[in-house]
C-alpha positions in Angstrom: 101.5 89.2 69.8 103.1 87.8 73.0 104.9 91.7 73.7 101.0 92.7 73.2 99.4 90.1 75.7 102.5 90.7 78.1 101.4 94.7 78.7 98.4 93.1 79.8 99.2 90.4 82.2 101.4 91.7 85.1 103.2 89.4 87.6 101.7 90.4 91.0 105.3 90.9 92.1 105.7 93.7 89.3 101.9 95.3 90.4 103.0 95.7 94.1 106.2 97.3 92.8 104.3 100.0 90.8 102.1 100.4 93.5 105.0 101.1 95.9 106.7 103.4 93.5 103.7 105.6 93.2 103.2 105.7 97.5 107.0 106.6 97.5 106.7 109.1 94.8 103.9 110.7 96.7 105.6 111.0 100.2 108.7 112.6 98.2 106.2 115.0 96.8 105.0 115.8 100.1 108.3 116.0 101.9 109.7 118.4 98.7 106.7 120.7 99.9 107.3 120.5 103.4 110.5 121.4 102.9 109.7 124.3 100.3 107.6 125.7 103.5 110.5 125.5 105.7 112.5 127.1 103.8 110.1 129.7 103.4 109.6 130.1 107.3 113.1 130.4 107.9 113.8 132.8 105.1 110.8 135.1 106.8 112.5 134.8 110.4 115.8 135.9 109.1 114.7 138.7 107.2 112.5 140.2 110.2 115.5 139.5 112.3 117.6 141.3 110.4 115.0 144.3 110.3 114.7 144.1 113.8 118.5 144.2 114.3 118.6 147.7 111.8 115.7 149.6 113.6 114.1 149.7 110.2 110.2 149.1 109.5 111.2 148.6 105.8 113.4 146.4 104.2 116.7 148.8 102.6 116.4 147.9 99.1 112.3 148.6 99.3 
């Protein structure tokens, strides 16, 4: 009974650390992304760089 009544009454202290896990999991989230995106962008400007350094319109292995 008491393991029962315990899932239900949560130390403030333990409700701010939940809270604070979920903000922190949310700005990794959103930094993974940003970083997916620059990753992206630079992949882009070295592949059009390359391109540009061959003369080529297409890429070789098109």
């Amino acid at each position: 009974m008491a393991k029962a009544l315990f899932g239900h009454v949560v130390a403030p202290a333990e409700l701010r650390l939940v809270e604070e896990n979920a903000v922190l999991r949310g700005k990794v989230r959103r930094l993974e992304q940003e970083l997916e995106e620059l990753r992206a962008q630079r992949d882009a400007a070295i592949a059009h760089e390359l391109l540009s350094l061959t003369g080529d319109n297409e890429p070789a292995l098109a």
